[in-house]
VEXNUBA-791989 format. One line per field, with one value per residue (C-alpha): residue in three letters; x, y, z. Coordinates in nm, 2 decimals. Example, Ala and Ser with C-alpha at 12.3 -4.5 7.8 and 13.67 -1.06 7.14 Angstrom:
% VEXNUBA-791989
code: [ALA,SER]
c1: [1.23,1.37]
c2: [-0.45,-0.11]
c3: [0.78,0.71]
END
This chain:
% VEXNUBA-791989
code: [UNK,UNK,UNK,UNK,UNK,UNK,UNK,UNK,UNK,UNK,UNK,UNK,UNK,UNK,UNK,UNK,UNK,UNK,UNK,UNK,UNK,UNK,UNK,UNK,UNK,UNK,UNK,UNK,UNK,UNK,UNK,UNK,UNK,UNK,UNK,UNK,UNK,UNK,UNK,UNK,UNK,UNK,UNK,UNK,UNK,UNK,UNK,UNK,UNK,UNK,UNK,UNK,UNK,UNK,UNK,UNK,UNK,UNK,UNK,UNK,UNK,UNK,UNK,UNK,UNK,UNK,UNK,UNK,UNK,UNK,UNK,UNK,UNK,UNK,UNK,UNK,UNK,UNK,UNK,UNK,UNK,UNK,UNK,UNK,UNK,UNK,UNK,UNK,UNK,UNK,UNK,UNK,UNK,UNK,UNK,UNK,UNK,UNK,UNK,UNK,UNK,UNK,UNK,UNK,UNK,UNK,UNK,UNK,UNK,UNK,UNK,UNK,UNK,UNK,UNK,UNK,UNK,UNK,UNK,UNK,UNK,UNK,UNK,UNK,UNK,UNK,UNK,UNK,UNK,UNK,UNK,UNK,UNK,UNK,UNK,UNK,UNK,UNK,UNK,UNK,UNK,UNK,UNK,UNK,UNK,UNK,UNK,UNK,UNK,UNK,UNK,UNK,UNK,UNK,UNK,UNK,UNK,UNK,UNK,UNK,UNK,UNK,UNK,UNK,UNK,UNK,UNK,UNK,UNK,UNK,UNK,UNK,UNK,UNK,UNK,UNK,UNK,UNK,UNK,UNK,UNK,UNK,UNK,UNK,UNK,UNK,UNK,UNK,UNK,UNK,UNK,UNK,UNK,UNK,UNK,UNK,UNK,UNK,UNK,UNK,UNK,UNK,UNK,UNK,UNK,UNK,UNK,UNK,UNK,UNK,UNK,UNK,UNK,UNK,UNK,UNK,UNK,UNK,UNK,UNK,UNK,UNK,UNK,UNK,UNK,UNK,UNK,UNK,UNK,UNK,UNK,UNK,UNK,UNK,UNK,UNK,UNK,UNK,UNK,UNK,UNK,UNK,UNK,UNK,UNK,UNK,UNK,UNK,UNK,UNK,UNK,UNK,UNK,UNK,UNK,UNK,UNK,UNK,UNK,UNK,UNK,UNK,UNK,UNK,UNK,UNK,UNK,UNK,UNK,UNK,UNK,UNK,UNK,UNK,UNK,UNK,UNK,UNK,UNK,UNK,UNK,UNK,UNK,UNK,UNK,UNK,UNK,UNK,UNK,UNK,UNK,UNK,UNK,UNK,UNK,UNK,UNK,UNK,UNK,UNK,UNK,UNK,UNK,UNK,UNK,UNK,UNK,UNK,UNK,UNK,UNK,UNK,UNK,UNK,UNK,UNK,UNK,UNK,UNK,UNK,UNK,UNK,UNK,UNK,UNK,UNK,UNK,UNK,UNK,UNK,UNK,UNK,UNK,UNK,UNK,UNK,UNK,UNK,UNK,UNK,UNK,UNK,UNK,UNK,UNK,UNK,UNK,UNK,UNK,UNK,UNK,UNK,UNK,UNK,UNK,UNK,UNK,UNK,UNK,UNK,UNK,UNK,UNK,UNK,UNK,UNK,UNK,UNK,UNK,UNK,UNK,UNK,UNK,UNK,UNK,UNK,UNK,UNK,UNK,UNK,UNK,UNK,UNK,UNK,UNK,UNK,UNK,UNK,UNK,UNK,UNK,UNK,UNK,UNK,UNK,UNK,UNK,UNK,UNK,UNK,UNK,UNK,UNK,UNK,UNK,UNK,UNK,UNK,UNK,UNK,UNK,UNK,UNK,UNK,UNK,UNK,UNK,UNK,UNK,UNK,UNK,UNK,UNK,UNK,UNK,UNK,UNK,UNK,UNK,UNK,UNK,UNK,UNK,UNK,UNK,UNK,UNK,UNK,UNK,UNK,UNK,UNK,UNK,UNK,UNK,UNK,UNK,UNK,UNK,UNK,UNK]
c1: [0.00,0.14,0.10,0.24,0.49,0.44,0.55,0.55,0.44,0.54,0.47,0.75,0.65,0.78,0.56,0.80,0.66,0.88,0.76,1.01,0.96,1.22,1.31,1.59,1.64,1.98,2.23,2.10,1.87,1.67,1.53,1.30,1.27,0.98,0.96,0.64,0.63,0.87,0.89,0.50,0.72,0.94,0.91,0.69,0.89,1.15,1.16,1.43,1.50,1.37,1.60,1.89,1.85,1.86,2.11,2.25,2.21,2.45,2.72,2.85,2.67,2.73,3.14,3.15,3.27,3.10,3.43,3.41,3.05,3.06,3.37,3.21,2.90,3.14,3.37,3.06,2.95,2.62,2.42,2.30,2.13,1.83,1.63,1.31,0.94,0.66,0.51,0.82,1.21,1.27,1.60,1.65,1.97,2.09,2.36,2.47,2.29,2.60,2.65,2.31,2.41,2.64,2.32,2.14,2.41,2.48,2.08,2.04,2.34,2.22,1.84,1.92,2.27,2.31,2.64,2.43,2.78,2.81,3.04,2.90,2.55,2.76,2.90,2.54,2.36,2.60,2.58,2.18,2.19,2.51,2.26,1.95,2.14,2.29,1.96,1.83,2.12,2.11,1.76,1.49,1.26,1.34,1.23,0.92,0.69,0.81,0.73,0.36,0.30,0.41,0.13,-0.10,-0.12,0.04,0.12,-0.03,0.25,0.18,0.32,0.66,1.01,1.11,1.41,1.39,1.50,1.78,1.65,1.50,1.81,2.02,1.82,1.88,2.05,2.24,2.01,1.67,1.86,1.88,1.56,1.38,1.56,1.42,1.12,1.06,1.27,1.14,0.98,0.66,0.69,0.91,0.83,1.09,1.05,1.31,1.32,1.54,1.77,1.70,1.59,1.28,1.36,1.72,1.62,1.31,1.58,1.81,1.58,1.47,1.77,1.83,1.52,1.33,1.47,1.43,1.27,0.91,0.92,0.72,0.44,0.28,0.27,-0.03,-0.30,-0.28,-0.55,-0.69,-0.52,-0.73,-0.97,-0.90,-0.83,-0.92,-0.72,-0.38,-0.05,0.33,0.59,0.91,1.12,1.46,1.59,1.71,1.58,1.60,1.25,0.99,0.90,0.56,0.35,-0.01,-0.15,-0.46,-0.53,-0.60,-0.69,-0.57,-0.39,-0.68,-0.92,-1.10,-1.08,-0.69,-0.72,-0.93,-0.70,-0.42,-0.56,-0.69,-0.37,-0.21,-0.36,-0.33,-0.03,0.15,0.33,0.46,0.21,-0.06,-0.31,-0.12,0.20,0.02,-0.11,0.23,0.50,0.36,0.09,0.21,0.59,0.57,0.75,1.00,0.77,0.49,0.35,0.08,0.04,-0.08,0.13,-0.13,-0.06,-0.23,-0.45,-0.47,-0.23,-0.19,-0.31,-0.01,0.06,0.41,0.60,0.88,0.89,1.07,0.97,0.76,0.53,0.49,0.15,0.02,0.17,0.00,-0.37,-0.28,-0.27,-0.52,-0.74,-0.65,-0.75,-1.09,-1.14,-1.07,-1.30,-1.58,-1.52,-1.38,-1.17,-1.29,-1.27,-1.00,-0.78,-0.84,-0.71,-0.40,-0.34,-0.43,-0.14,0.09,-0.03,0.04,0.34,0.47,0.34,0.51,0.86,0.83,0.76,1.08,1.34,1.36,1.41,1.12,0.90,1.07,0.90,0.58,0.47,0.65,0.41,0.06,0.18,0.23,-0.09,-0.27,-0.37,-0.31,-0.18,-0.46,-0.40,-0.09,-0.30,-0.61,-0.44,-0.44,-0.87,-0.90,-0.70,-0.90,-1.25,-1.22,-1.46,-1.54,-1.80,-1.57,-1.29,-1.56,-1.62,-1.27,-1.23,-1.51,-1.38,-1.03,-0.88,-0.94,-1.15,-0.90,-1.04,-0.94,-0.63,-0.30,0.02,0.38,0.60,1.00,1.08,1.18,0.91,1.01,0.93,0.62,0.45,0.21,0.17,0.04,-0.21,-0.51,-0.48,-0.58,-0.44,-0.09,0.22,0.57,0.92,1.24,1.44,1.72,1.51,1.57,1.25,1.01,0.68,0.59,0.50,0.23,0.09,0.10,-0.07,-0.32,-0.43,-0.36,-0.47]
c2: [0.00,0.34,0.60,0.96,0.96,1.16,1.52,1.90,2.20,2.59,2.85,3.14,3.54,3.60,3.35,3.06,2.70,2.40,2.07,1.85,1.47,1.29,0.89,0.76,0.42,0.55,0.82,1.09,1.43,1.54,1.83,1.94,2.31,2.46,2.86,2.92,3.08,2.91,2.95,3.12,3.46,3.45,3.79,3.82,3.63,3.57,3.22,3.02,3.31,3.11,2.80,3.02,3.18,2.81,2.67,2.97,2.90,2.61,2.85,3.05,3.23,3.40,3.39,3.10,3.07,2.86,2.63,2.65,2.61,2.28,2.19,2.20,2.02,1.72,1.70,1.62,1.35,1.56,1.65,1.99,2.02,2.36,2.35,2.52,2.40,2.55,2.69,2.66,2.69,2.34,2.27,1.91,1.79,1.53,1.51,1.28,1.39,1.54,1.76,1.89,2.21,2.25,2.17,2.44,2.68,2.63,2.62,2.96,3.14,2.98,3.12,3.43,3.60,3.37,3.60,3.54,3.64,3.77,3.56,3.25,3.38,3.37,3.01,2.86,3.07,2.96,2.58,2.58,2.69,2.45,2.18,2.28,2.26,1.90,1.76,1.85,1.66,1.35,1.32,1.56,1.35,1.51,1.85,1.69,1.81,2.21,2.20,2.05,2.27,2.56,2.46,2.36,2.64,2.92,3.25,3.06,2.97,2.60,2.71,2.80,2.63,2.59,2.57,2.84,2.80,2.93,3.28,3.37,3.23,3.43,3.78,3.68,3.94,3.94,4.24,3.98,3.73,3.96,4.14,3.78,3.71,3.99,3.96,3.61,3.47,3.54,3.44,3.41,3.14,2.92,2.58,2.36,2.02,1.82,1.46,1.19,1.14,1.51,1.60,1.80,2.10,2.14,2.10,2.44,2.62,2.56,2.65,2.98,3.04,3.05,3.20,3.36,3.73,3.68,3.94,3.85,3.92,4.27,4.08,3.74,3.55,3.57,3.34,3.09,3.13,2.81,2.73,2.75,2.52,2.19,2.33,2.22,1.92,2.12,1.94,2.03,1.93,2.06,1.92,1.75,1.66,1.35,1.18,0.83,0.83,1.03,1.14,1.19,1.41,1.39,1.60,1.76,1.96,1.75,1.77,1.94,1.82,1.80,1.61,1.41,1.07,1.04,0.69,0.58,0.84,0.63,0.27,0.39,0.54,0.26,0.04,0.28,0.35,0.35,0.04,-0.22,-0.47,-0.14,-0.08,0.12,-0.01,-0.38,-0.15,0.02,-0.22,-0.59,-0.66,-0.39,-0.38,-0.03,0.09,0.02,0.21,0.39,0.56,0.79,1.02,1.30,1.61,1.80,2.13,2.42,2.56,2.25,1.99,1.79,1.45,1.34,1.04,1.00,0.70,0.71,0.52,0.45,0.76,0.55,0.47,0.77,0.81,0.46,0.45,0.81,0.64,0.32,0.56,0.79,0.46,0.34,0.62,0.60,0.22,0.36,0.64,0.38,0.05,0.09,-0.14,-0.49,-0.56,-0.80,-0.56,-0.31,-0.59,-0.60,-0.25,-0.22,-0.44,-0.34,0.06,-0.01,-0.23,0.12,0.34,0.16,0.17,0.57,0.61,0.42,0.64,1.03,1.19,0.98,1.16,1.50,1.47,1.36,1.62,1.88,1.79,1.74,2.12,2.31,2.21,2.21,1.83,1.76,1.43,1.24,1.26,1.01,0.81,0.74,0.64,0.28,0.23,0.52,0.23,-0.02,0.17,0.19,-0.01,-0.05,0.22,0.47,0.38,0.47,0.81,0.89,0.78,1.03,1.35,1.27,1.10,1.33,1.32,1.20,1.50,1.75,1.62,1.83,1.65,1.71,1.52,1.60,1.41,1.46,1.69,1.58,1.21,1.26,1.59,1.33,1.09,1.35,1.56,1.34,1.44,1.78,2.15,2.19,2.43,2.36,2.45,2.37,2.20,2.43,2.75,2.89,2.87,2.64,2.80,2.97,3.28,3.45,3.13,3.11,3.43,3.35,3.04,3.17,3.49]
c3: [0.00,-0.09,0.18,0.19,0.48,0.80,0.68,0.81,0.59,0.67,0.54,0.59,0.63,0.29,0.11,0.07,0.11,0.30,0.29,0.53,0.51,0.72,0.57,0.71,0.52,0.41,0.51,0.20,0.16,-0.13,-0.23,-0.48,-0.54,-0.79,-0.85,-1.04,-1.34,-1.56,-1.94,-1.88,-1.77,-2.07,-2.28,-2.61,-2.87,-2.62,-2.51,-2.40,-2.11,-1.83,-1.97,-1.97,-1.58,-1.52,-1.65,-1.51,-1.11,-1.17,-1.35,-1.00,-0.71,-0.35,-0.34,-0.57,-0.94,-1.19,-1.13,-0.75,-0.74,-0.94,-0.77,-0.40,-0.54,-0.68,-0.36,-0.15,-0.37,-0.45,-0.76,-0.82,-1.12,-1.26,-1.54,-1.69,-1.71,-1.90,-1.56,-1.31,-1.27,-1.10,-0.92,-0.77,-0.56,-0.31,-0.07,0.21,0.53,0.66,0.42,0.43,0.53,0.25,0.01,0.16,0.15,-0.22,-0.31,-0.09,-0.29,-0.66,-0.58,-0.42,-0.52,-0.84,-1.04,-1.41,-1.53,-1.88,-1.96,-1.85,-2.04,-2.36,-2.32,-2.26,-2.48,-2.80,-2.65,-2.67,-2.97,-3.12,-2.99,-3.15,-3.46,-3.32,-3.26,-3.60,-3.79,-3.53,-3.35,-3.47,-3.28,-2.99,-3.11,-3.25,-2.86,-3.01,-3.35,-3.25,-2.96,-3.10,-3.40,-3.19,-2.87,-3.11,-2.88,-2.56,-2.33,-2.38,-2.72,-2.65,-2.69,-2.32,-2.44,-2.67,-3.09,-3.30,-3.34,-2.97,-2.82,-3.08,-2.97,-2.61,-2.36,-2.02,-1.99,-2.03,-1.84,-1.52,-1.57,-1.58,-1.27,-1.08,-1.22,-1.19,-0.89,-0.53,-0.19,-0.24,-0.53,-0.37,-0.28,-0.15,-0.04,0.17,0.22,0.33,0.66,0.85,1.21,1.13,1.40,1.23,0.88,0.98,1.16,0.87,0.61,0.78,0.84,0.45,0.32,0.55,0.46,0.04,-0.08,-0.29,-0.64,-0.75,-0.84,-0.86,-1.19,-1.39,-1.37,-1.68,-1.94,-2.08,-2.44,-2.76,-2.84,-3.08,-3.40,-3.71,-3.89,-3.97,-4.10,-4.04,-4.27,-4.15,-4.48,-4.39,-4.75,-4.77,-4.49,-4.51,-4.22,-4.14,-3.76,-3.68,-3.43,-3.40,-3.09,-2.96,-2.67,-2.34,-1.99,-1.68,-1.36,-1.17,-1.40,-1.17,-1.37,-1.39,-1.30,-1.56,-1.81,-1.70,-1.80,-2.09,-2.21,-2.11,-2.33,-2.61,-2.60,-2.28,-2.30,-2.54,-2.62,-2.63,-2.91,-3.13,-3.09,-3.18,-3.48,-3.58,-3.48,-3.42,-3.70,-4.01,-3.87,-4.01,-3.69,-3.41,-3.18,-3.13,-2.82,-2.66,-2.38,-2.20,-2.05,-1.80,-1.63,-1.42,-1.71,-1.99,-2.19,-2.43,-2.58,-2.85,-3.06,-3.15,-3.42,-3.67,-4.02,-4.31,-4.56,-4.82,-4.55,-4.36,-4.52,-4.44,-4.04,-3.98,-4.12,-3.90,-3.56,-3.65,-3.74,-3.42,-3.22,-3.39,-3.31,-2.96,-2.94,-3.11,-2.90,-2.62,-2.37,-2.25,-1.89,-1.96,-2.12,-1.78,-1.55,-1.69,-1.74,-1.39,-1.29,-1.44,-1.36,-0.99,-0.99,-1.18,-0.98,-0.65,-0.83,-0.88,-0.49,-0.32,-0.24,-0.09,-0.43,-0.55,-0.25,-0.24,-0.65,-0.58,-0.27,-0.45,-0.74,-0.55,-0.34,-0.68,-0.84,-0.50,-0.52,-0.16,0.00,-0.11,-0.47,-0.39,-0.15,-0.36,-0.63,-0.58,-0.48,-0.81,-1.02,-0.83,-0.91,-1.32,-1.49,-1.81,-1.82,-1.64,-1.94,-2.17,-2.02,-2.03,-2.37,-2.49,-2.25,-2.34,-2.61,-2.92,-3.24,-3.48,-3.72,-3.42,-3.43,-3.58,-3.76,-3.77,-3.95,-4.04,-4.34,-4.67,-4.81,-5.15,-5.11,-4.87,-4.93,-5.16,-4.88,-4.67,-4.88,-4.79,-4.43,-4.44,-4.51,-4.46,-4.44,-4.46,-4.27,-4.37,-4.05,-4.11,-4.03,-3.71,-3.53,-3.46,-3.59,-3.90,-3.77,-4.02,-4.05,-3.65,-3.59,-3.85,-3.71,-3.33,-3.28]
END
């Protein structure tokens, strides 16, 4: 049985949140750290800032160098380690328990007198963007999530390269690096969880001690508007000549972090897609051998998600795998699960969901989680009788809340445009990139369809 741990939350004067969750199975602390706002504060046709202050907290702070600040991380044995989110700058780290002092000390000095040096800016600024350019020749797969939600969410923050594209990164400042900073960094939208071998009173005088006298930001972020609506059936080919396969992208908007039937959303997903012997890899991979792999899922944040479907091919049958998943998707939608097929997603949904809740990190994660989102403790705790719960005719409501008309659906695929564009022109109306431009949207076509 999975149950949240005995824990204490504070709230500090300033704002700050500190969730303390003492396991002492081995000698190690954890921390999770989430400032909200995240890629959401970047500026208008800026993004990539939030990515860069980031990356940044690691690169020096207080009376530490970039090389003195990774060098006292190392000689503990620790891990320090800041990235961006759409909707928060996360920071995670662990450390022996005796050298949790020396985890707080460097976390304090990254989040509150981080040096942003220029020079530092410059070296991780021209690294992004050396591995945009990378990822493009190697693995454009992995930019495949910022070409579709850039097409599908347009100028909603949903739509934005976290980690920003050729161009924005290109136009980025110091100046917007430090100006996001004290914009964007502050008491009131920390939450910082520790877990793992602490004494509860020394870990709260230790943490006060640290962040009790950080100044809040000027003002609170935003609320986040709900993204657009499902669009109409729109295709993306971002042309990569000569490509021997074709990556594929189909994606719709989906459901928030508090949808109530997350359980049943989890089955059904499974099944579909979630795991190897699911519907659409059976479809893909197993009966047409079209694929090595095919697989859905569902990204859900404060104001929305998204629902994608996600396969590569050999190019001469990108046209035929894309009709196999949308087809799938349909025979979904239109029959349903069995009850058998539930009973074994349900095993093997909780025999997962155990492993991801074993150690400290795992926990300092999951409360961090359920805190930001404002879940409470008994979104972990419910999970197993929610699982238990789903029956056929709760799969079926998900299914039709959920998982997307196929003809609500948009499609991008990076091929080459030469040998596909054919393949493709039965799907719907489509535009065309070359993977060599610099951005990951067409713009006038962006604002057109996104206003």
């Amino acid at each position: 049985m999975v149950r949240v741990p005995a824990h204490e939350r504070l709230e500090l004067e300033n704002g700050a949140t500190l969730i303390l969750l003492p396991r002492r199975e081995v000698p190690l602390v954890a921390c999770q750290v989430l400032l909200r706002g995240g890629a959401g504060g970047d500026p208008p046709g800026l993004p990539g800032v939030a990515s860069l202050v980031a990356a940044l907290l690691e690169k020096g702070a207080g009376r530490r160098d970039a090389y003195a600040f990774a060098e006292a991380v190392e000689g503990a044995g620790g891990s320090f380690t800041a990235a961006a989110a759409p909707e928060a700058v996360t920071v995670r780290s662990q450390f022996m328990a005796r050298d949790q002092g020396l985890m707080l000390e460097l976390l304090a000095d990254a989040l509150r007198t981080p040096r942003l040096a220029a020079e530092e800016f410059g070296h991780l600024r021209d690294r992004q963007i050396e591995f945009i350019k990378a990822v493009k020749d190697s693995e454009p797969a992995e930019l495949l999530d910022a070409y579709g939600r850039a097409l599908l969410f347009g100028r909603h923050p949903y739509g934005r390269a976290v980690h920003g594209s050729e161009s924005s990164l290109a136009a980025i400042t110091p100046v917007d690096v430090r100006e996001y900073y004290r914009a964007q960094l502050g008491a009131e939208r920390l939450l910082l969880v520790l877990a793992g071998d602490l004494d509860l009173r020394g870990a709260e005088t230790a943490v006060r001690a640290a962040f009790s006298t950080w100044p809040r930001t000027p003002a609170p972020p935003p609320p986040l508007a709900s993204p657009p609506a499902a669009p109409a059936r729109r295709i993306l080919l971002v042309d990569a000549p000569g490509a021997t396969q074709s990556h594929f992208w189909i994606g719709a908007p989906g459901v928030d972090k508090r949808y109530p039937r997350r359980a049943a959303l989890d089955l059904v997903n499974t099944l579909f897609g979630g795991r190897f012997t699911s519907l659409l890899n059976a479809e893909l991979r197993i009966k047409s051998g079209l694929s090595y792999g095919a697989r859905s899922g569902f990204v859900r944040g404060s104001a929305g998600g998204d629902f994608t479907i996600r396969s590569f091919v050999e190019t001469p049958n990108t046209g035929q795998a894309i009709r196999l998943a949308l087809q799938a998707l349909e025979r979904l939608r239109g029959e349903g699960v069995s009850s058998e097929m539930l009973e074994s997603a349900r095993a093997y949904t909780l025999g997962q969901y155990a492993l991801g809740l074993e150690t400290a990190a795992d926990w300092a994660a999951a409360l961090a989680e359920v805190e930001f989102f404002g879940l409470g403790a008994r979104y972990i705790d419910d999970y197993p009788a929610e699982l238990a719960a789903v029956d056929r005719d709760a799969a079926r409501a998900v299914i039709a809340e959920a998982f997307p008309d196929p003809r609500n659906t948009v499609l991008v695929v990076i091929g080459d445009a030469g040998r596909i564009g054919a393949q493709l022109g039965g799907f719907g109306p489509m535009v065309r990139m070359r993977l060599t431009d610099a951005q990951f949207s067409l713009e006038t076509a962006g604002d057109e369809a996104f206003p």
